[in-house]
C-alpha positions as CSV (number, residue, x, y, z in Angstrom):
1,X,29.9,29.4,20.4
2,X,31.1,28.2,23.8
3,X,33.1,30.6,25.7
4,X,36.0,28.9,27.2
5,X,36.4,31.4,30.5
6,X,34.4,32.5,33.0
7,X,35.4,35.1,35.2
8,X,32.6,36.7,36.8
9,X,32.9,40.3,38.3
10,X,31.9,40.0,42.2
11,X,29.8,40.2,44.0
12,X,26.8,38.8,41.4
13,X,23.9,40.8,42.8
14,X,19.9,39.8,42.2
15,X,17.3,41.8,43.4
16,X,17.9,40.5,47.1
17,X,20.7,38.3,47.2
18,X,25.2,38.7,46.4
19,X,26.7,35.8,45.3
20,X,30.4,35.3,45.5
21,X,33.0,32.9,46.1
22,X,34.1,31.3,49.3
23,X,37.5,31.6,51.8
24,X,38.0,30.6,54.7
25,X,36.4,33.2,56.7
26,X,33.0,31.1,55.6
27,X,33.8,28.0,57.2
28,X,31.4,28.2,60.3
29,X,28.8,29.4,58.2
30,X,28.8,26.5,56.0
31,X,28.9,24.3,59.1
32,X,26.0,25.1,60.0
33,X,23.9,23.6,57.1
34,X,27.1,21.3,55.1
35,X,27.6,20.0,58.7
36,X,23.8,18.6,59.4
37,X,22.9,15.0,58.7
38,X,20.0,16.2,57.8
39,X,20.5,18.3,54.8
40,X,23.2,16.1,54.1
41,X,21.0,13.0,53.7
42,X,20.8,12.7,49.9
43,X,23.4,14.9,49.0
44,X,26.6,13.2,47.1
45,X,29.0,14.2,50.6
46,X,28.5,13.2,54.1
47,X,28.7,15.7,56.8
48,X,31.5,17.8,56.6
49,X,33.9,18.5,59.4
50,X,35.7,21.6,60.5
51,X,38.5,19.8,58.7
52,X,36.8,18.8,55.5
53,X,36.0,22.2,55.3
54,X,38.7,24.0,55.4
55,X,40.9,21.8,53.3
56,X,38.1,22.0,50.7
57,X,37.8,25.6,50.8
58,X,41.3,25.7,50.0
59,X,41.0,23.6,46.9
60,X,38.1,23.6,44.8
61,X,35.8,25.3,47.1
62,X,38.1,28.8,46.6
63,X,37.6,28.8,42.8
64,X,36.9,32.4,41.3
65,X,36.3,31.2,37.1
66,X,36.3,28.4,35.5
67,X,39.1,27.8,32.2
68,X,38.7,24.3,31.2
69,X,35.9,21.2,31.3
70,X,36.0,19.3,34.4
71,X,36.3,22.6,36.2
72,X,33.8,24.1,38.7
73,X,32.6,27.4,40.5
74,X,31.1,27.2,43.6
75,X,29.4,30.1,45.2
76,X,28.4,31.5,48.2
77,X,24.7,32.9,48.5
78,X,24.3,36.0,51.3
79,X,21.6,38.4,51.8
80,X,23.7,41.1,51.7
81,X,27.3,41.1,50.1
82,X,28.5,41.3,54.0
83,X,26.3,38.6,55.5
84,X,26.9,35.0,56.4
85,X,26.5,32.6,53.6
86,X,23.0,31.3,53.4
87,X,23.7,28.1,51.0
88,X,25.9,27.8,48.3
89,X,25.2,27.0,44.0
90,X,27.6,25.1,41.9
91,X,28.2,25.1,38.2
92,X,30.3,22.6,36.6
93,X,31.5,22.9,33.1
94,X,31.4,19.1,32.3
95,X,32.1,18.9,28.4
96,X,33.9,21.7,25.6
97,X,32.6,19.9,22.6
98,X,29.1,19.0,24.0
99,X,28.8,22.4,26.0
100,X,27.5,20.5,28.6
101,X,27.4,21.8,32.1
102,X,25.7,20.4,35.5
103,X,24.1,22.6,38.2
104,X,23.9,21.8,42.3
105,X,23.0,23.5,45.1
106,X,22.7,23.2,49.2
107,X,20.8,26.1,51.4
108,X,20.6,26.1,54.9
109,X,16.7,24.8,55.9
110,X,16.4,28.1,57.6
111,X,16.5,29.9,54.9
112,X,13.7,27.7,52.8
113,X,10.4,28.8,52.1
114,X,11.7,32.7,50.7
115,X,13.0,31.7,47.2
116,X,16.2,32.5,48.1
117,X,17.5,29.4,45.9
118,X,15.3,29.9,42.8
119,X,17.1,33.4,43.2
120,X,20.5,31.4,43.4
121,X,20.4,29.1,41.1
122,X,18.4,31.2,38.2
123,X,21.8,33.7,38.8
124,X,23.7,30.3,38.1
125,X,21.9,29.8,35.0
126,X,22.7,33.1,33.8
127,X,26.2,32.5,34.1
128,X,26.0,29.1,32.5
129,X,24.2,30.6,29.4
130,X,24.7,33.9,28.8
131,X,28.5,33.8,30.0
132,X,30.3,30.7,29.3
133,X,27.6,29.9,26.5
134,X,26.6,26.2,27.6
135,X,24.3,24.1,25.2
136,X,22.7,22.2,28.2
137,X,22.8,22.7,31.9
138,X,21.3,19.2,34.0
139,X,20.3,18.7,38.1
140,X,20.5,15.4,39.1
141,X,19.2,14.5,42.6
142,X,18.1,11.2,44.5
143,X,14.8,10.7,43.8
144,X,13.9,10.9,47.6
145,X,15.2,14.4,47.2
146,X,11.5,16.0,47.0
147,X,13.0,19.6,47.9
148,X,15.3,19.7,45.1
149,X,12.8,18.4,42.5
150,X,10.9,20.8,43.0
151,X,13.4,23.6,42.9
152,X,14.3,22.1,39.8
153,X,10.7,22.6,38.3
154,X,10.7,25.9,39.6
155,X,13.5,27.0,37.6
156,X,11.7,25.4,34.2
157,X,13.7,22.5,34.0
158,X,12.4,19.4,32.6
159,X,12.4,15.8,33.9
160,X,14.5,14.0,31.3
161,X,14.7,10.7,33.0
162,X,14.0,8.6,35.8
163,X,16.8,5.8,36.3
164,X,15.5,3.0,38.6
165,X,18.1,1.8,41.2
166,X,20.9,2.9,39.5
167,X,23.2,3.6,41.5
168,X,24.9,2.4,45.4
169,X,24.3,5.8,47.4
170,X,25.4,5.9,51.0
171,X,25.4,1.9,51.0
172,X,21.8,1.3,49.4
173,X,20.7,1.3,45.8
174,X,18.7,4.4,45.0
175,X,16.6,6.3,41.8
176,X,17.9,9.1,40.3
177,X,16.2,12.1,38.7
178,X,17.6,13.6,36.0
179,X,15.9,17.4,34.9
180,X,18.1,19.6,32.0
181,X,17.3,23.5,30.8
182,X,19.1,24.2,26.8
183,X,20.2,27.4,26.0
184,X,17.2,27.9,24.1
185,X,14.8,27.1,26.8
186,X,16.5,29.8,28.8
187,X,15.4,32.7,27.4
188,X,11.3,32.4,28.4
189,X,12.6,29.9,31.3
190,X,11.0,30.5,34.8
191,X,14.6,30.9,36.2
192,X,15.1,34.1,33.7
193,X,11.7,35.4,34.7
194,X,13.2,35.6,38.7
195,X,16.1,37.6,37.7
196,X,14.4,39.3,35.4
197,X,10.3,39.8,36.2
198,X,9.5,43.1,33.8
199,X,11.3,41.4,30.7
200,X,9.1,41.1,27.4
201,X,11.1,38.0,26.6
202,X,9.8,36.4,30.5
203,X,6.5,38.0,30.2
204,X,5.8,36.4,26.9
């Protein structure tokens, strides 16, 4: 059954990373990557300002739990629970009677090449399914977006579907690439196996 709260305790800690919402005091970290063109390119938001950030860190980018469908929880990924924020996951609790839920996720391209978002995102999983008990979680990414397919496989998600110019992204039509994890996937997933590596459940 579908657990209408979530309210983490924080920090979230893996086995190298804390995870924990943002203020204000993590604006010019998040500059530095939500501010580049680059990583920007085929992400749903253009470049964000000093501006943009701060108004959205005081609005949805602040939230702690989620209550209700059509809510959200972003995060703040760190190498240490006192670092600068490295990138940043996103769960959003779409759907009560569906228990659907959607996961996203930006890291600074400094950062890439470590795991650190396989780390992120399988901790965003955890809280999707084994917290606020969602029936589905999806990704969906430009099809350009060969960085975040691929994260996407790493966690043991599955492409589900391949829509052919379906939509007007940043003023030209574009594919989108749809991948999903179920509850019942989770448990032997590839995400669980990075939070958990000695599990007989991973292992199996």
């Amino acid at each position: 059954m579908v657990l209408v709260q979530l309210r983490p305790s924080y920090p979230i800690m893996t086995a190298r990373l804390a995870l924990r919402p943002l203020t204000a005091d993590d604006t010019d970290a998040l500059l530095a990557y939500r501010g580049r063109a680059d990583v920007c390119r085929y992400l749903p938001f253009d470049p964000m300002s000093p501006e943009t950030l701060r108004t959205r860190l005081a609005g949805d980018l602040s939230a702690t739990t989620i209550d209700q469908p059509r809510q959200s929880l972003t995060l703040g990924v760190r190498l240490d629970d006192a670092g600068d924020v490295i990138g940043d996951v996103v769960l959003f609790f779409h759907n009560l009677e569906h228990r659907a839920g959607e996961l996203g996720y930006v890291f600074a391209p400094q950062v890439s090449g470590h795991g650190y978002a396989s780390e992120a995102c399988a901790a965003a999983l955890a809280l999707a399914f084994d917290q606020l008990g969602l029936h589905r979680v999806i990704a969906r990414m430009d099809a350009r977006n060969d960085a975040s397919a691929r994260l996407a496989t790493r966690l043991g998600m599955r492409q589900e579907a391949h829509l052919v110019r379906s939509a007007m992204f940043k003023g030209e039509w574009s594919d989108e690439l749809v991948y999903a994890m179920l509850a019942e996937d989770w448990p032997d997933s590839a995400a669980r196996h990075v939070l958990h590596p000695q599990s007989p459940t991973a292992d199996r």
